[in-house]
C-alpha positions in Angstrom: -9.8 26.3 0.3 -12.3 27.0 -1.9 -13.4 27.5 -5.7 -12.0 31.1 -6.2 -14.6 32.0 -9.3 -12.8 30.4 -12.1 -14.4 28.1 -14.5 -11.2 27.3 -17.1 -8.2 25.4 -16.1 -4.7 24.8 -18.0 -4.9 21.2 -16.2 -8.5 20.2 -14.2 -7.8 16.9 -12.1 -11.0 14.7 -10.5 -9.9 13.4 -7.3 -6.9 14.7 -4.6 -5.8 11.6 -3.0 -2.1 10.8 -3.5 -2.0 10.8 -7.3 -4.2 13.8 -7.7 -2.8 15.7 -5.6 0.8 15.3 -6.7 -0.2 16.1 -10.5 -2.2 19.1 -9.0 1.2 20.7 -7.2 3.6 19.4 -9.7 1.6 21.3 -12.5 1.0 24.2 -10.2 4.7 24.4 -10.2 5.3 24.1 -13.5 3.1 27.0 -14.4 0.0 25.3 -15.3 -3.3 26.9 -14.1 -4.9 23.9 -11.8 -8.3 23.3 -10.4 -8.6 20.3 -8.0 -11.9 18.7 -7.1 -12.7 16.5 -4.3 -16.5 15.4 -2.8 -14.5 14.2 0.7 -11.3 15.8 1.8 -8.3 16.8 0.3 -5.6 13.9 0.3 -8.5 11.5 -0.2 -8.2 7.5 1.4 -4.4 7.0 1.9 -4.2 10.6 4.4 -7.8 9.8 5.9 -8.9 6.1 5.7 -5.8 3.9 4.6 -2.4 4.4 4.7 -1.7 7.1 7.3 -4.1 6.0 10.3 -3.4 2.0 9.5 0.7 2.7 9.8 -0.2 4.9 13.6 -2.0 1.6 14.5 0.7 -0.7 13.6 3.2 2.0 15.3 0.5 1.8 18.6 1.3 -1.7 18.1 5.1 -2.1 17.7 5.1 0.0 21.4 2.3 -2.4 23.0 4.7 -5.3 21.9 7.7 -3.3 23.1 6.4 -2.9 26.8 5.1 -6.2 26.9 9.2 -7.2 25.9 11.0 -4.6 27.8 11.8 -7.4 30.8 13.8 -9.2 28.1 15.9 -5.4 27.3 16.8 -5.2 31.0 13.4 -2.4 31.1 11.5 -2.5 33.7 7.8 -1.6 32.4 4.0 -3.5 32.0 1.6 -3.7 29.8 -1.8 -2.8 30.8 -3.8 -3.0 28.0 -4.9 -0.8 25.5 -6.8 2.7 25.7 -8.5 3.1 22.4 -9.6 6.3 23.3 -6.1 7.3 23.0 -5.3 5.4 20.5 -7.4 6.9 18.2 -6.8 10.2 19.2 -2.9 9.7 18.2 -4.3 8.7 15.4 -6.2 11.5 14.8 -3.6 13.8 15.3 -1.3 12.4 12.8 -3.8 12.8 10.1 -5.1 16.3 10.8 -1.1 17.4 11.1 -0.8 15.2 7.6 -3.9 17.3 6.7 -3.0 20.9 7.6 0.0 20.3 5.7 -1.2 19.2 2.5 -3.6 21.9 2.7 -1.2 25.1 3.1 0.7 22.9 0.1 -1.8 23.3 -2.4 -2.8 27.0 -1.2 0.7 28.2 -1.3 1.0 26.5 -4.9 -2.2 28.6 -5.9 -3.9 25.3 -6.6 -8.1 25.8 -6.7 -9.5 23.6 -4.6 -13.1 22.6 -6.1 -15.4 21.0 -3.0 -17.9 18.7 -4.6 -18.7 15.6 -6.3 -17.2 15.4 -10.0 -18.5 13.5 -13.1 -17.4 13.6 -16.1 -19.1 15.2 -19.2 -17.4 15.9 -22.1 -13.5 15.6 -23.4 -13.0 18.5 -21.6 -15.9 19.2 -18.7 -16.2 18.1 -15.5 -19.8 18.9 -14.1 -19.1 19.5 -9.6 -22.2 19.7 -7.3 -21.6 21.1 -4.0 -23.3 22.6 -1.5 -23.7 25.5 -3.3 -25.3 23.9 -6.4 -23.7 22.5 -9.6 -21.1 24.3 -11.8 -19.1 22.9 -14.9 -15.3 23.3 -15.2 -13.5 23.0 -18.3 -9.7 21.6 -18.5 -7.2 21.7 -21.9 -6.1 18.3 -19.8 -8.1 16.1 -17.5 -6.8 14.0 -15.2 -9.0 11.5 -13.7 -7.8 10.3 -10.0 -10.8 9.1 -8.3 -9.2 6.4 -6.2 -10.4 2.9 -5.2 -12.9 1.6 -2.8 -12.8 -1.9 -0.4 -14.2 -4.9 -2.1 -16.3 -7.2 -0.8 -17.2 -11.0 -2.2 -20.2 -11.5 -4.7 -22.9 -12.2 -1.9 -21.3 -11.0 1.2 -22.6 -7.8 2.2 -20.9 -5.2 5.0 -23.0 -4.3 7.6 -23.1 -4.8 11.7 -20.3 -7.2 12.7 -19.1 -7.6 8.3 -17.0 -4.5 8.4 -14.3 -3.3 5.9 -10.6 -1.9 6.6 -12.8 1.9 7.1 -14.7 0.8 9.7 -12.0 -0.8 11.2 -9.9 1.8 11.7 -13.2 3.7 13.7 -13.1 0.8 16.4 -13.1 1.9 20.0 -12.8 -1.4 21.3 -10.5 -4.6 20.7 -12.4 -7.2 19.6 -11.4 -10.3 21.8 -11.7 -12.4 18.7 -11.8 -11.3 14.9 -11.4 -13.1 11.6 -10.0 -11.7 8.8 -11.1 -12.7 5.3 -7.8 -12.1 3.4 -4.4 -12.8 3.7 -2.6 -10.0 1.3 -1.8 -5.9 2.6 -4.3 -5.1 4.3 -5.3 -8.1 6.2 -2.1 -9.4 7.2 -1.7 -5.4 8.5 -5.1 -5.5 11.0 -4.3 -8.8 12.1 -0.7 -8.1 13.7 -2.3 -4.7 14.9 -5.2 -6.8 16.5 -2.9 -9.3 18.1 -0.7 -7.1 19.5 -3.6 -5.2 20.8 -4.7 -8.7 22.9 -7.1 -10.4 20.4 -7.1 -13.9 19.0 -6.9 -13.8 15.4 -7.6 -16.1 12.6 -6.6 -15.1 9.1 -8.7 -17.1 6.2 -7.1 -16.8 2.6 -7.8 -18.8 -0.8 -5.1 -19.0 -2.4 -1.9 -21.5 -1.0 -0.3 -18.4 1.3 -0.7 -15.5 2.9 1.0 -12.4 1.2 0.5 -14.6 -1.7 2.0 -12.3 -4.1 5.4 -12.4 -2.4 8.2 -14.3 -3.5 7.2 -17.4 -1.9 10.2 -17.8 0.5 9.2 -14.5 2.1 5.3 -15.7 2.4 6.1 -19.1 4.4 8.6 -17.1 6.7 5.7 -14.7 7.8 3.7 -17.6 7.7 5.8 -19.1 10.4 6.2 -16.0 12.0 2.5 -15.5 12.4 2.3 -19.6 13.8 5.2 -18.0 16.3 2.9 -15.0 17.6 0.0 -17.3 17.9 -1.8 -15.8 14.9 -4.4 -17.9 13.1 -5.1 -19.1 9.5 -6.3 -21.2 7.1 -4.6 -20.7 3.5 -6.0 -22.8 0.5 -9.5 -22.7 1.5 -12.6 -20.4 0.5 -15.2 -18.9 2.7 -18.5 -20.1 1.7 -20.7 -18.2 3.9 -21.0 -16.1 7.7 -23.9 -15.8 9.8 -23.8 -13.0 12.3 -25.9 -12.1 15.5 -25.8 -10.0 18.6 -23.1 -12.2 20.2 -20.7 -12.3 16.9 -20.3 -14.0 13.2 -19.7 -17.6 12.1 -17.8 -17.9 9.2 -18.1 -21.1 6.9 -15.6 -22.3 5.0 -15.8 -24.4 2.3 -13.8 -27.3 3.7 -16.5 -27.9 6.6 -14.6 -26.0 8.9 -15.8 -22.7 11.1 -14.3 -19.8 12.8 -16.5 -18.1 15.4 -15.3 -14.4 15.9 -16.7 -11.2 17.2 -15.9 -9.6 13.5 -15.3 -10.3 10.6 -13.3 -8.0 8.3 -13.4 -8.4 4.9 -10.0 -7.6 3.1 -10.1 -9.0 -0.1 -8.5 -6.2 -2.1 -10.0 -2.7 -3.5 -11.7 -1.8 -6.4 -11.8 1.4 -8.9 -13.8 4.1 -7.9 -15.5 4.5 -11.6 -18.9 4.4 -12.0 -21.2 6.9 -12.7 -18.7 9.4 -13.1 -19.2 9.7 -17.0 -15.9 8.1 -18.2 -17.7 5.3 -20.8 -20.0 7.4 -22.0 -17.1 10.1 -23.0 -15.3 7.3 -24.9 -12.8 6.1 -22.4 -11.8 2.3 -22.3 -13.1 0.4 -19.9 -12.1 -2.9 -18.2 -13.8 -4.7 -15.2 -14.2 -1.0 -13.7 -10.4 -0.1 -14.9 -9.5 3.1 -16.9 -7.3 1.5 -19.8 -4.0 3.7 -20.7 -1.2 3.8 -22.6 2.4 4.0 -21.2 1.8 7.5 -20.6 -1.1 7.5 -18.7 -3.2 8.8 -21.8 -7.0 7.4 -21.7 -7.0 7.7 -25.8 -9.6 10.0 -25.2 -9.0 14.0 -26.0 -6.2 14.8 -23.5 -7.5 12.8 -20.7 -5.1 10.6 -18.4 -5.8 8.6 -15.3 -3.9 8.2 -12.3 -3.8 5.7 -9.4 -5.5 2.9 -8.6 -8.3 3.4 -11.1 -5.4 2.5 -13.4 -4.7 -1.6 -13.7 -1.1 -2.2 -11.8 -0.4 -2.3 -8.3 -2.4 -0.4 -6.1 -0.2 2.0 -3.8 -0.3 5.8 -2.8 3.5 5.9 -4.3 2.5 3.9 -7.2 0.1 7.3 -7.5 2.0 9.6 -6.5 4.5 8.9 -8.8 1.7 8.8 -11.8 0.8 12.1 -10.5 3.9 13.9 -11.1 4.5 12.1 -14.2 1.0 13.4 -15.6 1.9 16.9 -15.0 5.2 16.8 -16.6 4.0 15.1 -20.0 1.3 18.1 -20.2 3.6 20.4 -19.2 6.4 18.9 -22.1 8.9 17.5 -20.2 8.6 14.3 -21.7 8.9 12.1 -18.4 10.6 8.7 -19.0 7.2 6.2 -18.4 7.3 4.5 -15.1 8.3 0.9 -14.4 5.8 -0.8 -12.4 8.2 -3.5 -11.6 10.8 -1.1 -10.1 8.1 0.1 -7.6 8.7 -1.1 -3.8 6.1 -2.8 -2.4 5.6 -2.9 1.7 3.8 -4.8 4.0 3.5 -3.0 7.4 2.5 -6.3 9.6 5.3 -7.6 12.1 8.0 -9.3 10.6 7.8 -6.4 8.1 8.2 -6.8 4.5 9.4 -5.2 1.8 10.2 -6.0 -2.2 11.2 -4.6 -5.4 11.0 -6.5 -8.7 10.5 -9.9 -9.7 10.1 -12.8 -7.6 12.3 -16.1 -7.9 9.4 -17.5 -10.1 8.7 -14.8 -11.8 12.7 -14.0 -13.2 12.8 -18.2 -14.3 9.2 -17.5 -16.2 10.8 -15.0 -17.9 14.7 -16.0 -18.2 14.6 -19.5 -17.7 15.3 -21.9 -14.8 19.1 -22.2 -15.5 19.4 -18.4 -16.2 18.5 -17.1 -12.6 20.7 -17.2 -9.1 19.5 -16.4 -6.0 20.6 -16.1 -2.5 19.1 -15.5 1.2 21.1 -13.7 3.5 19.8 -14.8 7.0 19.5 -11.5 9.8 21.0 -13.6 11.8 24.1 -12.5 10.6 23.1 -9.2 10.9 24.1 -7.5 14.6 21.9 -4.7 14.4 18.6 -7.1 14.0 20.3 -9.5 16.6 19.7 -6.1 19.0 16.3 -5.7 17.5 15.7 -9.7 18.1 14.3 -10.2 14.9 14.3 -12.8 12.4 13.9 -13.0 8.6 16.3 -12.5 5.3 17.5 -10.8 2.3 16.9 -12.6 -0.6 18.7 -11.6 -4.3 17.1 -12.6 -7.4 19.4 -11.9 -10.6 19.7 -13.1 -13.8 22.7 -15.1 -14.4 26.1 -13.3 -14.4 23.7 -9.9 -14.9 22.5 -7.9 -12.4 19.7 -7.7 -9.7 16.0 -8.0 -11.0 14.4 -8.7 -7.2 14.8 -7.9 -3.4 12.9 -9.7 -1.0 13.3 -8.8 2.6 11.4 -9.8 5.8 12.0 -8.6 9.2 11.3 -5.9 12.0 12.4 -2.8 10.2 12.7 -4.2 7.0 10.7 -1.3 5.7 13.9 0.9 6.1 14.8 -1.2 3.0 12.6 0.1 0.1 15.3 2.8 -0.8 18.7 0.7 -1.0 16.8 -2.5 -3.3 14.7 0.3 -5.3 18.2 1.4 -6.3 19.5 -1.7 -7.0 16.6 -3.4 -9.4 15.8 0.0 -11.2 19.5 0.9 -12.0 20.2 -2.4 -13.0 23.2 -3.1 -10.5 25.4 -6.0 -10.7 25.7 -7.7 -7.1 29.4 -7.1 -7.4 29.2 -3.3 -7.8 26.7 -3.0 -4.6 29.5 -5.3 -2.8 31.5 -2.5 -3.8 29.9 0.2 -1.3 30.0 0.0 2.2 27.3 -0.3 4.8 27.5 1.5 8.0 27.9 -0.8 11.2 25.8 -1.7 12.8 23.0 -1.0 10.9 20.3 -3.8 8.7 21.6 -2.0 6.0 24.5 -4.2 6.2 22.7 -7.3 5.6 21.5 -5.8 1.8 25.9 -5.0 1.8 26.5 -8.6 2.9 23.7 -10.4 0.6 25.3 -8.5 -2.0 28.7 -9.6 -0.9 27.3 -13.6 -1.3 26.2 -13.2 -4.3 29.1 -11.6 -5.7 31.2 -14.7 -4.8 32.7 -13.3 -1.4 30.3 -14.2 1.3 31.5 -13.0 4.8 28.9 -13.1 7.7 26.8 -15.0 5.4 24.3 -16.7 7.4 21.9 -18.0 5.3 
């Protein structure tokens, strides 16, 4: 896919990673004439350097901890280790499948693919050099999607054993001992990978937990989970320095104490792929590296509108995706209903999995009051299907008093599976009683969101809390 020779688009969009691309085949399908540019390849970090490779790691991971439990199943197997080599190449072939795909996609929608690296020059230019030089594009709507990038800490720079989550995922070894600077997403991810692949792992995070921005319930039982699997940390503490040499890195933390690893990945959170790309000088808000919107996605600016995780909120693919198709559909005219950032599920991929939509205990008494919430934890112990599984972990409820559910909280093998059901739940507003009212197939952990409900509504029956 290539530029096919035109210059003028109905809707030109800077960036085709999950936001970008969805607003470039949702406006292709509405009619709109689209240009798409991307200076890497098309589907951007989540398809190539985040999301898609880290998930067939974690999957390589939930089979190595399989085999190693099969014995316990009645299965006779081993584990012998771990072959990188093939590893990676699983890995590989995911993406490029994921790739192919997404490719045929935006050819089939007549989408122009623009190869090159975009800046912004005007309210409605994009200047792209490529290999074959540079060439200007001009949109009657922009839609600026250029993604985010791994942070590091003021003074710590990458390089040899200081790696980010990118050159993680191009290992072709286990470390037999890595740190991890960062307790949130992404480090929490790579450290139940590593340990499952064989290494000994030690998590370091500032702030008083690990997934910190969890209902706190949910972040001590992975805490305790983690203890269980002989994972590492030290929560509440900063890192003050690291030394590294051929033999490994010493990281310093500023409580005296050390961690001597053969790595050290640095996964403290991403930051907006902005600069140099024209945005203030065209007029565009600005905040810390942030493009500043309005409800709609709108920069203010002509008809520009950003996307993704250049936009402040929570950074996810779906969070872009999302933004994506609701770009396309204000330009077209549909006039979308704005998104609710609080209704978007939020997953964390590490074993016990985690998964949450809305607000947190704390977060519903900050905003109705400590006597105006309820909540309830609906232990998987009561649940037969993660009794099979062997797992442990909860359902929690958040609602506001007598009104319905503003947060799920779940932790647990699988608990990924249950994004859809609680998405339902917060965003259309559903009284605990009226999800009592359905019924959950058997066995399944579906059951346990049924049987939370259940609780809550006044009518516990396997409640095991």
């Amino acid at each position: 896919m290539s530029d096919n020779g035109s210059q003028e688009f109905d809707l030109l969009i800077l960036g085709s990673g999950s936001g970008g691309y969805a607003a470039a085949l949702r406006g292709a399908e509405l009619g709109l004439n689209v240009g798409l540019i991307e200076k890497a390849e098309l589907g951007g970090t989540c398809l190539h350097r985040g999301c898609i490779p880290t998930k067939t790691l974690l999957h390589a991971a939930e089979v190595a901890d399989a085999a190693k439990d099969a014995e316990s199943f009645g299965v006779k197997a081993s584990f012998d280790g771990i072959d990188m080599a093939g590893v990676n190449k699983f890995k590989t072939d995911v993406i490029t499948r994921n790739y192919k795909g997404l490719q045929g996609l935006v050819k089939s929608r007549g989408v122009t693919f623009i190869a090159g690296a975009g800046k912004l020059t005007g309210t409605d230019t994009i200047e792209v050099t490529g290999d074959d030089g540079t060439a200007t594009y001009t949109g009657k709507n922009i839609v600026l999607a250029t993604g985010s990038y791994s942070k590091s800490l003021p003074g710590l720079e990458i390089g040899g054993r200081v790696i980010t989550s990118e050159q993680a995922l191009q290992l072709d070894y286990v470390p037999e001992r890595v740190a991890v600077l960062g307790g949130g997403v992404i480090g929490v991810e790579f450290a139940s990978v590593w340990k499952s692949f064989g290494a000994d792992v030690t998590i370091i995070e500032a702030l008083p937990h690990l997934a910190p921005l969890e209902d706190e319930a949910v972040s001590k039982t992975l805490e305790r989970a983690f203890r269980k699997r002989k994972i590492n940390s030290h929560v509440g503490v900063r890192f003050k320095s690291v030394e590294q040499d051929d033999n490994g890195v010493k990281v310093s933390l500023e409580d005296g104490k050390t961690v001597e690893a053969d790595l050290l990945l640095v996964a403290v959170g991403r930051g907006p792929v902005t600069g140099d790309l024209g945005y203030e000088e065209a007029g565009i808000t600005m905040d810390r590296g942030f493009v500043i919107t309005d409800e709609r996605l709108h920069t203010g600016v002509g008809n520009i509108y950003a996307v993704g995780d250049i936009v402040p909120g929570l950074q996810l693919a779906h969070r872009g995706f999302g933004q994506g198709i609701f770009v396309a559909e204000e330009i077209a005219g549909l006039k979308p209903a704005p998104i609710d950032e609080t209704g978007i599920p939020r997953v964390t991929y590490c074993e016990p999995e985690i998964t949450s939509v809305g607000l947190s205990e704390k977060q519903a008494k900050e905003k109705f009051g400590d006597d105006s919430v309820e909540s309830l934890e609906y232990g998987l112990g009561g649940n037969g299907k993660s009794v099979i599984l062997k797992t442990n972990g909860f359902v929690k409820l958040v609602r506001e008093k007598d009104g319905p559910v503003v947060g799920v909280h779940a932790i647990g093998a699988r608990m990924s599976e249950q994004a859809g059901e609680s998405q339902l739940i917060v965003n259309w507003e559903a009284f605990p009683e009226e999800v009592a009212q359905l019924i959950h197939a058997h066995p399944t952990q579906t059951e346990a969101m049924g049987e939370a409900n259940l609780a809550l509504a006044g009518k516990p029956l396997h409640f095991h809390a």
